[in-house]
N, C-alpha and C positions, 0 to 999 in steps of 0.2 A: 257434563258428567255429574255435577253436581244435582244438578234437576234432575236427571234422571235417579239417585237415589234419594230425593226428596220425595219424589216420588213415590216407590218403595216403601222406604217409611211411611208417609200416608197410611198405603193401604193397610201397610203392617200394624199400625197404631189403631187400627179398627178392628181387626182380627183377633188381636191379644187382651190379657188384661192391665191394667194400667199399670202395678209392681213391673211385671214382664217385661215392657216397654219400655219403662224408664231405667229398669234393672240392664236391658242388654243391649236394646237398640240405640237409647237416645244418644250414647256416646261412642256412637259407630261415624265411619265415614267410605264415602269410595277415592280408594286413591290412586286406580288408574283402571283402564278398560281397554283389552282390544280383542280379536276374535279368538285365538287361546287362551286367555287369559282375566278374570276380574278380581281385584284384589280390593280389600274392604278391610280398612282396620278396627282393631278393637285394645283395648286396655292394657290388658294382661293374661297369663297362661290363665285363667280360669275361662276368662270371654271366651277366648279362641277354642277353646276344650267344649264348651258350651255351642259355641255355635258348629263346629265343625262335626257333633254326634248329634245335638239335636235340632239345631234351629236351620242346617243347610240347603233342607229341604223344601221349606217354607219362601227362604231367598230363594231358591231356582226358582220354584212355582211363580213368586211374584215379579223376578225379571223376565221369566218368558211371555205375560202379562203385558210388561212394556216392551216386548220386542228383544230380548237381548236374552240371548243362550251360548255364553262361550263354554269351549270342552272343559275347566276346569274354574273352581271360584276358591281361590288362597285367603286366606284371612292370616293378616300380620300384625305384630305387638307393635304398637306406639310406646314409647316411653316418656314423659315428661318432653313432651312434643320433635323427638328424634324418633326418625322411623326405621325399624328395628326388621326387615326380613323373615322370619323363618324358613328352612328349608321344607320342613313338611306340610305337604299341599293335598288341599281334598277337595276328589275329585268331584265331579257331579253323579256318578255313578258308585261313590263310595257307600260300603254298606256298612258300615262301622256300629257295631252292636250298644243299644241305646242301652242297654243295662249297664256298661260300662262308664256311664254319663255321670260328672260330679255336679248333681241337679242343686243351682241356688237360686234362691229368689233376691242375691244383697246385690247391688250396685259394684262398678269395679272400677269406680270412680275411684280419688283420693277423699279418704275422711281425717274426720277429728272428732273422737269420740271424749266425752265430757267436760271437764272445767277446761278454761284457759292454764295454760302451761307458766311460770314464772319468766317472769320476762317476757311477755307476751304483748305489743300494743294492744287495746283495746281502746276504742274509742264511743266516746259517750255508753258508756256502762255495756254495750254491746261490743260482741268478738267480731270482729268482719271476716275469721275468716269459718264461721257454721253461717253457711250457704246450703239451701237444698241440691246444689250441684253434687257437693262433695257428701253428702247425706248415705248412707249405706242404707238401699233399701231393703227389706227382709220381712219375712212373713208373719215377721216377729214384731215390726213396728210400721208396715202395710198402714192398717187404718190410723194410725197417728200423722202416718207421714200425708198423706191425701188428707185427711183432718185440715192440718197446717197449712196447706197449700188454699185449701176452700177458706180458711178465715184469713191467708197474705192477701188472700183478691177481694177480699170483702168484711176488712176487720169492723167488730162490733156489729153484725148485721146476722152472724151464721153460728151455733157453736159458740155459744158465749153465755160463761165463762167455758172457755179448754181446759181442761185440767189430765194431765198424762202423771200416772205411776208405775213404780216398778224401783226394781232393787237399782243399785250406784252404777257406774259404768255403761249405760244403754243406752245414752245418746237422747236421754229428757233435755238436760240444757243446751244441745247443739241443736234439737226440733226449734226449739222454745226462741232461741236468739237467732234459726233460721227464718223465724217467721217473722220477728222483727226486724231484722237486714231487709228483706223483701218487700216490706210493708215500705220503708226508707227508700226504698228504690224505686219502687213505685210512686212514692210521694216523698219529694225531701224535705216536704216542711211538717210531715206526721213528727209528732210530739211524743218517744216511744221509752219507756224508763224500763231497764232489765235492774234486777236487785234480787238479794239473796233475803229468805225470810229473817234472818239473823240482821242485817240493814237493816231492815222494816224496825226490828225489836228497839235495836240502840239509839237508832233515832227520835221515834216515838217516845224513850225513856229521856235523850238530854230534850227532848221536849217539854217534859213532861216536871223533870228536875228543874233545869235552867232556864225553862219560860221561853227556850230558844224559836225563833220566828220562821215562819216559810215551809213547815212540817206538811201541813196542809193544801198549800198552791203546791209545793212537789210532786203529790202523790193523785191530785185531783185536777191541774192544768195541763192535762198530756191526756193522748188517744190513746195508747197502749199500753198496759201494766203487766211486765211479766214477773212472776215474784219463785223462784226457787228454795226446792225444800219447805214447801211449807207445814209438815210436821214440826217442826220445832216452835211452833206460835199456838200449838194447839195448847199446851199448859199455862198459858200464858194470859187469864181473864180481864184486863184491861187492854193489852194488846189486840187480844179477838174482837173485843167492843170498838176498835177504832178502824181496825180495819174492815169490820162488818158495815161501817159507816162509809169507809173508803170504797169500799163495794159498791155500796146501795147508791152511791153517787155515781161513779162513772159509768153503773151498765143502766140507771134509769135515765143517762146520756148518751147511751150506744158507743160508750167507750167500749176497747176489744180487754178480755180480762186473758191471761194464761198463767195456767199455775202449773207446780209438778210438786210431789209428794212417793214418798216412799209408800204410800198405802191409800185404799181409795176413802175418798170422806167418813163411808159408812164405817170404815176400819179404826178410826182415831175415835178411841174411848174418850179423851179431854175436848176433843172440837164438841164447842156448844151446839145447840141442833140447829138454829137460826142459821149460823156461819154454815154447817152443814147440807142445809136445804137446799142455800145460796150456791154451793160447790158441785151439787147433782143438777141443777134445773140447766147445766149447759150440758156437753158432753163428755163424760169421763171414760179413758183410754189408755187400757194395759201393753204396756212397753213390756216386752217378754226378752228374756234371755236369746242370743241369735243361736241357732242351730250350727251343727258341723257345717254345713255346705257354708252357711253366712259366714261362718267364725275365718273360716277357708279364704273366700276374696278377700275378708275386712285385712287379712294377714299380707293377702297380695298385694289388695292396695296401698296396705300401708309401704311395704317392701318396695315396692315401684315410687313412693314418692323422696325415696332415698335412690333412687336409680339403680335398684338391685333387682332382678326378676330370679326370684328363688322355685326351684326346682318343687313341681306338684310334691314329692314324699318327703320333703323339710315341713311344706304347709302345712299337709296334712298330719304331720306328725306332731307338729305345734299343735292343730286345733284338736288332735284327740286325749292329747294331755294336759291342755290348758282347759275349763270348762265351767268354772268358777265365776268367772268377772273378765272382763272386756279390757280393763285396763291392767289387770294380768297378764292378758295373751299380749296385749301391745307392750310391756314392759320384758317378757320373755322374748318377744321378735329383736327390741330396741337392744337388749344384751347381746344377742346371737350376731345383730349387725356390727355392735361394737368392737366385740371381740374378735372377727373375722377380720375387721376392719385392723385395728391394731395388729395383727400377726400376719398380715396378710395373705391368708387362706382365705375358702371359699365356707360363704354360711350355708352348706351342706346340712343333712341328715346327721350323718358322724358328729359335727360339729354339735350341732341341737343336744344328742343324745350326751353329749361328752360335759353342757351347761345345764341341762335339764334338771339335774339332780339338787343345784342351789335354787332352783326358783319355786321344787314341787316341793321343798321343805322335810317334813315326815310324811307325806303323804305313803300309804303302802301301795311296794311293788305290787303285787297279789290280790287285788280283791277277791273275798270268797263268798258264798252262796252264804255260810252261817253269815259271816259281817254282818252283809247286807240284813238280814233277819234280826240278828240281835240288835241292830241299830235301829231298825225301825219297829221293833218290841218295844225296845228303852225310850222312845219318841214320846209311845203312844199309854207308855205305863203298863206294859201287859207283859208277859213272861214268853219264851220262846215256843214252850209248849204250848201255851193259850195260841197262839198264831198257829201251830201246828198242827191244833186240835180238829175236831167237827163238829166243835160249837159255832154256830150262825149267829149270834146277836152283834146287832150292829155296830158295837165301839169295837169288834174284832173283825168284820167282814172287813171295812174300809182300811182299815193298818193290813192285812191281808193281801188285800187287792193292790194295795202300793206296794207292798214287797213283792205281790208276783211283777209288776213293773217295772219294779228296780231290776229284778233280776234278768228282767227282758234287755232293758234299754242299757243296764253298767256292763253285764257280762253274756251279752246276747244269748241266754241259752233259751233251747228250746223247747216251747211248751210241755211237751210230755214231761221233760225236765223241772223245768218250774213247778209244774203242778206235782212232782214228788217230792222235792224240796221242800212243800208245805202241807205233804199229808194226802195230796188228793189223788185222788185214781183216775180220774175223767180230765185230761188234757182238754175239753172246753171248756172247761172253767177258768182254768188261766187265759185262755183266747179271750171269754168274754171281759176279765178281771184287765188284763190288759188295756184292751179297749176300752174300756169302760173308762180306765183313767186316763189314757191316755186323750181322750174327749173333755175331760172334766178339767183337765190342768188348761185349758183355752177357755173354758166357760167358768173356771167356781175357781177364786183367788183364795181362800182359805187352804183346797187340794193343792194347789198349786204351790201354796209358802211351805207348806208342809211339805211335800218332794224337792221343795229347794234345802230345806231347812235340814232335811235328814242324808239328803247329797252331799250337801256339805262337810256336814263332820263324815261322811264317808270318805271325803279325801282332805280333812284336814289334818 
């Protein structure tokens, strides 16, 4: 049984793309077979949602491939390694309408998104438990996570220095000390030092003060240097100068370098150009905010690693009101559990709706078409009317084109819509305005802080 769905996978892992793979299949299994019946588990309600609208099809095709075509193929929740049933079963001939599909690209693994938690072992400066397993993969940190994986198998050789940015909450330092865990595992006598740029600072100063000894062999007698946060070393002109040193030493040794930063090298007005240069010549890699569908499993998984499988319109009701920060949504889930928990009700919808209100703050019920407008006027220095106008110069097209966006993506309305909203008559121009940005915020990191930066105070 087993072979035969190794099998399966095989072929499947040729056909797809490697997020895909590692997203829905790798933590699949078959857990039993006979001629009515094949049943293959998976994580949680989003996998099984996932596979039973769109991936069903692809399993039949590639078990009748191996010979096996039973009348119908179930897919059941595992929980924290207890096998969990479902009654609703799909059949091979189901036609179940793929619009209806909650399309993600995250893993439905269990994660742990950012720092170590208090009270947490860690051993040797590394968390053991950011593992690529438990990684949530997403479309949002795709080439980071393949990134990591190509320098665990081959540190100091590939992509060196790494360096990943992106705002707090996204899973920088659980990439970062996955790929030193693996490195370690792969080799347990690799020599691998995790540390926060703010370490780096105070050490190099009672070095520097008290003549203190071993500064040097620490940071230069090890294969791997992972340094976090390294924005806060950029104002910092004797510290830049030692680590620029500390650089130049282990990667003209094929030491493995990884960094993370809120902003990319070329972004840090204080980093000297030297340090700079040194930070571009490897590969630098934007960790994006996860989408609905990601924010969706990340919620699952987290709720399964408590042994709760929370009902598709709790999750989704989480991730469309939570959309800020990652460690937000897992702070709003970890309330809804607790407090379900203590009264012993169920963490419901109702329940969500009935806490929601202490965690969104003042965020407003209502967002409106002006807000949005006036907010992203006030961003860009321009008045509401200038936004409204049919002037074309370009410090008003681009604030323009972001408000037709906002107004696409906060309050879905529709083109014809949008483009009245700011004046225009020709509803393709909000299609192209749209799109336009919507391309831009994956390619140009300045479009991009700018629609985070004016999202935000939209819901703070």
């Amino acid at each position: 049984m087993n072979a035969l769905w190794q099998s399966v996978l095989g072929e499947i892992e040729l056909s797809v793309s490697h997020a895909t793979f590692t997203t829905w299949y790798k933590n699949t299994e078959l857990v039993s077979q006979d001629e009515e019946e094949l049943v293959i588990s998976v994580p949680n309600i989003f996998a099984k949602k996932q596979f039973e609208v769109k991936f069903n099809d692809q399993v039949k095709k590639v078990l009748a491939k191996n010979g096996v075509e039973p009348k119908r193929i179930t897919y059941t929740i595992i929980v924290a390694g207890k096998k969990t049933r479902i009654n609703r079963e799909t059949t091979l001939n189901s036609s179940d309408n793929a619009d209806n599909l909650v399309s993600s690209s995250a893993t439905a693994s269990p994660l742990a998104f950012g720092r170590p938690t208090s009270g947490l072992s860690v051993t040797g400066n590394l968390n053991p438990r950011y593992t690529f397993d438990n990684f949530i993969v997403g479309s949002s940190n795709d080439l980071a996570y393949t990134a990591s994986q190509a320098v665990a198998a081959n540190p100091g050789m590939k992509y060196n220095p790494l360096y990943f940015y992106g705002g707090v909450g996204l899973g920088k330092t659980h990439l970062m000390q996955a790929v030193g865990n693996e490195i370690i595992k792969n080799d347990p006598n690799a020599k691998v030092l995790y540390v926060s740029s703010e370490t780096f600072v105070n050490e190099f100063l009672d070095y520097i003060r008290f003549k203190k000894k071993g500064f040097s062999d620490k940071y230069r007698n090890i294969d791997v240097l992972i340094v976090d946060d390294m924005q806060f070393i950029a104002n910092k002109e004797k510290t830049q100068e030692e680590f620029f040193h500390t650089f130049n030493f282990l990667h003209q040794n094929n030491k493995q370098i990884i960094i993370s930063s809120d902003k990319p090298p070329r972004s840090i007005p204080t980093l000297t150009e030297r340090l700079r240069s040194r930070f571009e010549m490897g590969m630098s890699i934007d960790v994006q905010m996860p989408d609905f569908e990601t924010r969706c499993a990340i919620l699952s998984a987290k709720a399964s690693l408590s042994g709760v499988e929370l009902n598709v319109e709790t999750v989704e009701y989480l991730a469309t009101n939570i959309k800020t920060n990652i460690r937000e949504l897992e702070g709003a889930l970890n309330q809804l559990l607790a407090y379900a928990e203590l009264h012993g009700i169920e963490p419901d919808i109702t329940t969500a709706e009935g806490l929601l209100g202490n965690v969104r703050h003042s965020r407003p019920q209502h967002l409106t078409s002006k807000q949005i407008i006036d907010r992203t006027s006030k961003h860009f220095q321009l008045s509401s009317e200038e936004m409204c106008s049919e002037k074309r110069d370009k410090h008003i097209v681009v604030p323009r084109q972001i408000a037709m966006y906002l107004l696409r993506s906060e309050l879905h309305l529709s083109f014809p819509k949008i483009a009245g909203e700011l004046g225009r008559k020709d509803h393709t121009t909000a299609i192209h305005s749209v799109e336009k940005i919507e391309k831009a915020i994956k390619l140009d990191f300045v479009i991009r802080e700018q629609v985070a930066s004016i999202r935000e105070k939209l819901y703070a």
